[in-house]
Structure formats: structure tokens, C-alpha cells
N, CA, C and O atoms as a GROMACS GRO file, in nm:
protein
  336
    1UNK      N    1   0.084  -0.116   0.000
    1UNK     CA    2   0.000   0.000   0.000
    1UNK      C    3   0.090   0.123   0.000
    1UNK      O    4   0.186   0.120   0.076
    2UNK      N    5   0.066   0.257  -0.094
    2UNK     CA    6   0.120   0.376  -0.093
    2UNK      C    7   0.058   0.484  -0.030
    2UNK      O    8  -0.060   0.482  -0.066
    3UNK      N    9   0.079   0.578   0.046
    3UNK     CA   10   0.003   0.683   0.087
    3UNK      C   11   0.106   0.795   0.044
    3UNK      O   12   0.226   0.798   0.069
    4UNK      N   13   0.030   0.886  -0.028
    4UNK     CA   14   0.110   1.004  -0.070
    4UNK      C   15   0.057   1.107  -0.030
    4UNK      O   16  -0.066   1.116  -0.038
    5UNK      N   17   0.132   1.210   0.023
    5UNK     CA   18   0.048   1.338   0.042
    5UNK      C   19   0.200   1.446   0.011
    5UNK      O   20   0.320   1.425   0.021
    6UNK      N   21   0.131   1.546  -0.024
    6UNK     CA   22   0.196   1.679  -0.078
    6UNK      C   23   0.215   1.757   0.043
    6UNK      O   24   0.124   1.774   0.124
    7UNK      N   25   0.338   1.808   0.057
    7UNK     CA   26   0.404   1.901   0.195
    7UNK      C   27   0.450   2.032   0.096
    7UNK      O   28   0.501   2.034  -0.017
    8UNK      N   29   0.422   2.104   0.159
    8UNK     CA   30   0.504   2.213   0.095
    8UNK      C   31   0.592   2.308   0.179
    8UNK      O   32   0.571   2.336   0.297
    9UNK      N   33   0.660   2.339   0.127
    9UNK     CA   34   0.764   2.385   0.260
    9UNK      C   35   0.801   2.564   0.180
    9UNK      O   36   0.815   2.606   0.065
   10UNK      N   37   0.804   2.626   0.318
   10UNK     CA   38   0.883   2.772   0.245
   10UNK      C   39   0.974   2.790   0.179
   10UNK      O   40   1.053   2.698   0.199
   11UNK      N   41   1.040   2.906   0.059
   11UNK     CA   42   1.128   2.907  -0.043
   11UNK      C   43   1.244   2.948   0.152
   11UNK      O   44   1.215   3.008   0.256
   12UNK      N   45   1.330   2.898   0.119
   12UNK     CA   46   1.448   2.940   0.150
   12UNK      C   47   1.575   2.886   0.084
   12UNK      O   48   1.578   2.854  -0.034
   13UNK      N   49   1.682   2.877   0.171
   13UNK     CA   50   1.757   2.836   0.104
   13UNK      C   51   1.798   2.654   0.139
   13UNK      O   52   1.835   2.594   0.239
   14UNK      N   53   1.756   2.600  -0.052
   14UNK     CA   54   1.725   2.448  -0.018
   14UNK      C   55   1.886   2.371  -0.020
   14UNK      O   56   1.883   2.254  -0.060
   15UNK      N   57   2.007   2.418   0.014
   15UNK     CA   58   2.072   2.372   0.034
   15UNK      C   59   2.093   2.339   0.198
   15UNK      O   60   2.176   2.254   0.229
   16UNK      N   61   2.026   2.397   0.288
   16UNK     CA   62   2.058   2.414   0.420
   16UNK      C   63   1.961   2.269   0.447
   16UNK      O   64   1.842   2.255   0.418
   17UNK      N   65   2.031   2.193   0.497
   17UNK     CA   66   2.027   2.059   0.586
   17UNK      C   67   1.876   2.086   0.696
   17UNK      O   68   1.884   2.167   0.788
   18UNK      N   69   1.772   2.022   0.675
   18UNK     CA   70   1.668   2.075   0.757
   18UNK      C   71   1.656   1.968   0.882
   18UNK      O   72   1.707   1.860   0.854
   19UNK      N   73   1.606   1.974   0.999
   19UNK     CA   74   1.611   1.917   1.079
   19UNK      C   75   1.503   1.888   1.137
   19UNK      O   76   1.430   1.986   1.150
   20UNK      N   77   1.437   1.737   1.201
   20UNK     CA   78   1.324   1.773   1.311
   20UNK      C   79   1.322   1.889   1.386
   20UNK      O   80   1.420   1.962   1.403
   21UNK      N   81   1.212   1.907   1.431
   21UNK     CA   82   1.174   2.073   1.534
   21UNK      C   83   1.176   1.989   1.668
   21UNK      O   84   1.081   1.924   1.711
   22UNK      N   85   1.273   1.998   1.713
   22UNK     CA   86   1.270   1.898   1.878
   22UNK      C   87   1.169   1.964   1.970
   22UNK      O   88   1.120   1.878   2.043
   23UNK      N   89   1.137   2.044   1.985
   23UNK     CA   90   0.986   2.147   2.025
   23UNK      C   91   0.850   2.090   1.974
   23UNK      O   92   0.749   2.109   2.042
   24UNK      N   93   0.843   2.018   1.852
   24UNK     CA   94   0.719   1.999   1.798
   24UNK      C   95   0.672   1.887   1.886
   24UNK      O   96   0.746   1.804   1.939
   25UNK      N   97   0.512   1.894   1.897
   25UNK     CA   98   0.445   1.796   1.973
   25UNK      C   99   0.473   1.698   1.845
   25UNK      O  100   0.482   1.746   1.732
   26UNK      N  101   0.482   1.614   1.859
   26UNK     CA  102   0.466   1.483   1.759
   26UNK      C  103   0.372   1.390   1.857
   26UNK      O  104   0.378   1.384   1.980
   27UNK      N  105   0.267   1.309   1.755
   27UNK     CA  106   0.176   1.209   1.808
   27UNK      C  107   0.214   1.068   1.775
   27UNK      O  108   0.146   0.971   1.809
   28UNK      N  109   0.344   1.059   1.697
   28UNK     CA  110   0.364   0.925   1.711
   28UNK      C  111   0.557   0.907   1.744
   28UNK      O  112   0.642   0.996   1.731
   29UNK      N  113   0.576   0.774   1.784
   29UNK     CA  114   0.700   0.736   1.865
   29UNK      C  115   0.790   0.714   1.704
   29UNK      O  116   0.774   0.605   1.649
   30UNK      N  117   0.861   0.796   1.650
   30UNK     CA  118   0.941   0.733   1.490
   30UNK      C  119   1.069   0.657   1.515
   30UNK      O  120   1.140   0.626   1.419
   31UNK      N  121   1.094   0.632   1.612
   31UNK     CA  122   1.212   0.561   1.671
   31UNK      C  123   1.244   0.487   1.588
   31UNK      O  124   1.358   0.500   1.545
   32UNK      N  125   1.143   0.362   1.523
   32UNK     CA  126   1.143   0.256   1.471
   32UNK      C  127   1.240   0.251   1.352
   32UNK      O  128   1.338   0.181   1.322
   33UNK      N  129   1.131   0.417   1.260
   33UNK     CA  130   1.125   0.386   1.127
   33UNK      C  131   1.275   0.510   1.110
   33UNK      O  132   1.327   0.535   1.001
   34UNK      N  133   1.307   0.556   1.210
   34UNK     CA  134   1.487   0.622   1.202
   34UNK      C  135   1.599   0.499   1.239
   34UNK      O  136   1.704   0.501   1.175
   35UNK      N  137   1.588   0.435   1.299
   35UNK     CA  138   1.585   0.265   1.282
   35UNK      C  139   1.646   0.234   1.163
   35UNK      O  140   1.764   0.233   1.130
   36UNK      N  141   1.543   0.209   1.104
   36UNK     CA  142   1.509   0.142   0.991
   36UNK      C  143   1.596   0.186   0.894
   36UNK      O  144   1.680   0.116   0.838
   37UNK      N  145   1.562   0.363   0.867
   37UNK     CA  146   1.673   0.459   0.745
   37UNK      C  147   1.781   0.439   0.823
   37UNK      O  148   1.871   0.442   0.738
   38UNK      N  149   1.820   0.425   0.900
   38UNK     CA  150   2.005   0.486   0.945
   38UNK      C  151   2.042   0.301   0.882
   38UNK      O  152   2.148   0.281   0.822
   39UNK      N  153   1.964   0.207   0.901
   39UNK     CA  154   2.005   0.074   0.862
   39UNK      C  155   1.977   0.067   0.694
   39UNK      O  156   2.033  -0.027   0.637
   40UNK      N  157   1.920   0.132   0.633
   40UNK     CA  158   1.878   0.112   0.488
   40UNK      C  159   1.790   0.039   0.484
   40UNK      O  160   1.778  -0.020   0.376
   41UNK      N  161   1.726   0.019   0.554
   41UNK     CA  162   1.571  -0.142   0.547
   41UNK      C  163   1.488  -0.049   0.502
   41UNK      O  164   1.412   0.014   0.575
   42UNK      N  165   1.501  -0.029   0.341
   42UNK     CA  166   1.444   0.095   0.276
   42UNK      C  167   1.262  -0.014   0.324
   42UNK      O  168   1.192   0.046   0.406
   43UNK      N  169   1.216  -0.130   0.282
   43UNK     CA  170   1.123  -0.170   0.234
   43UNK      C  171   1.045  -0.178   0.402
   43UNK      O  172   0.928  -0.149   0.427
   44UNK      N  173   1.140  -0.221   0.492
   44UNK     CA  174   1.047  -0.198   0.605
   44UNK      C  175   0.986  -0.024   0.692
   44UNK      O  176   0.892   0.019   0.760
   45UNK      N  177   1.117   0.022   0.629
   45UNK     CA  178   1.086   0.162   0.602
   45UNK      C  179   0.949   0.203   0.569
   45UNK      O  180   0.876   0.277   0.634
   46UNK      N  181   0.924   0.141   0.454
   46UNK     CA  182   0.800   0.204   0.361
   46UNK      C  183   0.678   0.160   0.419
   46UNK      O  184   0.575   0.227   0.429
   47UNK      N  185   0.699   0.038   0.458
   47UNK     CA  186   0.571   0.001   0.576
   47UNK      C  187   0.567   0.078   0.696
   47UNK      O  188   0.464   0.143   0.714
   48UNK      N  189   0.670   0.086   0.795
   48UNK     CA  190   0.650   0.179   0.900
   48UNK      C  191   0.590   0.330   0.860
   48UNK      O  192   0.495   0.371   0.926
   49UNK      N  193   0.625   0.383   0.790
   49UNK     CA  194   0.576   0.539   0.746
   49UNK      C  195   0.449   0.484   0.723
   49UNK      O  196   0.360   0.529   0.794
   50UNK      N  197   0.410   0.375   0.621
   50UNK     CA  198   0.201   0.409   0.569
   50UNK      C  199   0.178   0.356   0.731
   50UNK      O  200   0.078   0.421   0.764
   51UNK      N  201   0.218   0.274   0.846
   51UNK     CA  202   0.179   0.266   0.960
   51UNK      C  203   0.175   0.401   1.025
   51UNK      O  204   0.072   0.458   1.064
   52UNK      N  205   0.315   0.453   1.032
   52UNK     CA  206   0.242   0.602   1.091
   52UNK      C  207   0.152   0.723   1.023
   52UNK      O  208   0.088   0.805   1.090
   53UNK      N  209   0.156   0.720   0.920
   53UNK     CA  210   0.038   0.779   0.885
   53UNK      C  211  -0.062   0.728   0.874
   53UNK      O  212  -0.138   0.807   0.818
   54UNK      N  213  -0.107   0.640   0.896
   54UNK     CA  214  -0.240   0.603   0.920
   54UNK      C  215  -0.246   0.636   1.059
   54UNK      O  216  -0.330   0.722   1.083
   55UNK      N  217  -0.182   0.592   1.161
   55UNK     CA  218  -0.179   0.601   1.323
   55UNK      C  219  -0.242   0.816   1.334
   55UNK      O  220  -0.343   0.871   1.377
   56UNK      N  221  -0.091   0.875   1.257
   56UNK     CA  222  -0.105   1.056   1.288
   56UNK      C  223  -0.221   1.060   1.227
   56UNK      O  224  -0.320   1.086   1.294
   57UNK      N  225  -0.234   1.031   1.060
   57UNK     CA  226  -0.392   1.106   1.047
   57UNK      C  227  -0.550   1.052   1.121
   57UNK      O  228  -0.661   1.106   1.117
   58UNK      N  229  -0.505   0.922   1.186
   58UNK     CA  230  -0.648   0.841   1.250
   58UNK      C  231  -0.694   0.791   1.110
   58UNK      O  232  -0.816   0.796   1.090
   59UNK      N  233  -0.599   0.734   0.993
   59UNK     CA  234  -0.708   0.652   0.891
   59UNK      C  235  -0.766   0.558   0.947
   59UNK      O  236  -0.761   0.515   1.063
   60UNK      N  237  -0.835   0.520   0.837
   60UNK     CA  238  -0.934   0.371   0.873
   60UNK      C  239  -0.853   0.250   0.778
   60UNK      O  240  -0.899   0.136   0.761
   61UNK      N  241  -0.755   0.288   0.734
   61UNK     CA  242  -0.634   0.154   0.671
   61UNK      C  243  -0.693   0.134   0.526
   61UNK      O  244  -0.642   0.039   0.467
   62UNK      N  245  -0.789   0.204   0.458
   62UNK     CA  246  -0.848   0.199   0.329
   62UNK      C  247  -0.752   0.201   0.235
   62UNK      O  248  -0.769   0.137   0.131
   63UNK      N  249  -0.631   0.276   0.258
   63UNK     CA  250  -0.483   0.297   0.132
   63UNK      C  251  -0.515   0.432   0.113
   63UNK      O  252  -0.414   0.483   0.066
   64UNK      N  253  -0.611   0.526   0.126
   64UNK     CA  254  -0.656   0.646  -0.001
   64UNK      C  255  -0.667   0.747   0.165
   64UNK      O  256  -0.712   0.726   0.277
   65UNK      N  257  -0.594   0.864   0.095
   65UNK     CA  258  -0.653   0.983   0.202
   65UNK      C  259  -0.759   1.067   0.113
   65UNK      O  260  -0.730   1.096  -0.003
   66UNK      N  261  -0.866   1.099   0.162
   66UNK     CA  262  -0.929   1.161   0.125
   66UNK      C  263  -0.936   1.309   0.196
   66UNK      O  264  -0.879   1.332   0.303
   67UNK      N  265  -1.025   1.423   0.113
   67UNK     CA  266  -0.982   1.576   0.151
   67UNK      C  267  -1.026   1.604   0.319
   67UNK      O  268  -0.985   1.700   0.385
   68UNK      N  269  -1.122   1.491   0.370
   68UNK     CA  270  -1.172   1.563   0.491
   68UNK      C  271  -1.056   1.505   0.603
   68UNK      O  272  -1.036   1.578   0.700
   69UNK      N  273  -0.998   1.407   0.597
   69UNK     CA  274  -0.884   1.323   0.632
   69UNK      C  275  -0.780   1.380   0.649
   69UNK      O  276  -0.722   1.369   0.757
   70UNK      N  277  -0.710   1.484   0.508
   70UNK     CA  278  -0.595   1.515   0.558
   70UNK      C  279  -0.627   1.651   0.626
   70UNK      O  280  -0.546   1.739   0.596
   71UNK      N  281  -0.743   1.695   0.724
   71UNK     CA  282  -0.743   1.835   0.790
   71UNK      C  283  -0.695   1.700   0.969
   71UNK      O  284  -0.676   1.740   1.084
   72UNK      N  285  -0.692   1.630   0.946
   72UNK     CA  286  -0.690   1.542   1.078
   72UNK      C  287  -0.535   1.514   1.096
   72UNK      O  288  -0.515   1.464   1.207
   73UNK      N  289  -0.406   1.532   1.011
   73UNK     CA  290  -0.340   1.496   1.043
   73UNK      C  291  -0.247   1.610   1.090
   73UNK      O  292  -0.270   1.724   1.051
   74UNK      N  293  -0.142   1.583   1.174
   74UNK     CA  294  -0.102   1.689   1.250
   74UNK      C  295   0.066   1.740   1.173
   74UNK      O  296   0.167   1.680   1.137
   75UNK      N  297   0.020   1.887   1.178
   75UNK     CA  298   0.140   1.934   1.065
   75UNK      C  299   0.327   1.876   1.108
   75UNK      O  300   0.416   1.826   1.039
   76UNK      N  301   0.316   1.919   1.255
   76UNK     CA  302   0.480   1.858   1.294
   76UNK      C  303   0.500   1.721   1.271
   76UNK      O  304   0.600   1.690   1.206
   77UNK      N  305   0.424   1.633   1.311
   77UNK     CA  306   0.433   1.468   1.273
   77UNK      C  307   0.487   1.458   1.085
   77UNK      O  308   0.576   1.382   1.047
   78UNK      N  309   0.399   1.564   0.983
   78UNK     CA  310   0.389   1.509   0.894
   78UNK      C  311   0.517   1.615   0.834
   78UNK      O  312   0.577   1.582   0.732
   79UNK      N  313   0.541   1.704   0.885
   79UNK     CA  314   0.696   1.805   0.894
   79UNK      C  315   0.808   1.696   0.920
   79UNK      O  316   0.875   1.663   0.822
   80UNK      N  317   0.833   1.642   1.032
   80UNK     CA  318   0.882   1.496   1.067
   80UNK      C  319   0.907   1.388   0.986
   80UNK      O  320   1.021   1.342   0.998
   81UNK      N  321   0.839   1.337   0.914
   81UNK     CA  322   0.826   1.292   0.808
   81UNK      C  323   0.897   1.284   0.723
   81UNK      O  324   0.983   1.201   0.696
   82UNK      N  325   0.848   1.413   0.653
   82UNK     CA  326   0.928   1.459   0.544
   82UNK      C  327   1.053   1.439   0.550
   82UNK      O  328   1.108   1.355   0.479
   83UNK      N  329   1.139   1.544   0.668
   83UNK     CA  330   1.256   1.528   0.685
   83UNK      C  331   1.313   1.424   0.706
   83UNK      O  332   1.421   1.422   0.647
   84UNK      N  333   1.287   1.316   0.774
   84UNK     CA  334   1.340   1.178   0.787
   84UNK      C  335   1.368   1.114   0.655
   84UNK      O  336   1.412   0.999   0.650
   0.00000   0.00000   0.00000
């Protein structure tokens, strides 16, 4: 299963190395799936992320986000994300 969603981030300057916001509330534990990238387990990787996004946005495990869905998921978790 794929879950895609579009982030958009401010113009600055995209050479500068971006980092988690250690301040941000985050709603889920990513321990796992930083784990996972620092080891290259690209494929268990890809499962842990559609697990936490389903967990941050509260899906119902359908595969598909729909428009009322992604107002439910929380911007630092999915900021988090990205950067990882």
C-alpha cells in the first residue's frame, strides 16, 4: 500500500540541511522507522511510514486519504516525516 500526500515547505535556502523541530508535539514514537533509514531497510521503512500515517492522520487503513482526512493529520508529525 502507498500513501502520498503533498508538503510544501517555504522558499528558502534548499541547500541548508533541515532538521526535526525537537519542540514539535509529535503524536507518534518514529524511533522505529529512524531505525530502519540509518540501517537502509528501505522496504520496512515504507511500511513503517504508511503505519504512521495512518496512526497521525487516524485513517481507517483503506490505502486512499481523502480531503476531509488530511485536515486530521497533524502538521509537525507530517513536517517529521518529510525530513526523515
Amino acid at each position: 500500500m502507498a500513501i502520498a500526500v503533498l508538503v510544501t515547505r517555504s522558499q528558502g535556502n534548499s541547500s541548508e540541511k533541515t532538521r526535526p523541530d525537537a519542540n514539535a508535539r509529535l503524536k507518534a514514537d518514529y524511533t522505529q522507522l529512524e531505525n530502519q533509514l540509518h540501517s537502509r531497510q528501505w522496504r520496512e521503512a515504507d511500511g513503517e511510514t504508511a503505519r504512521l500515517m495512518r496512526e497521525v492522520g487516524d485513517l481507517d487503513g483503506s490505502g486512499g486519504v481523502l480531503s476531509p482526512e488530511i485536515a486530521r493529520f497533524s502538521c509537525p508529525d507530517l513536517q517529521h516525516l518529510d525530513r526523515l
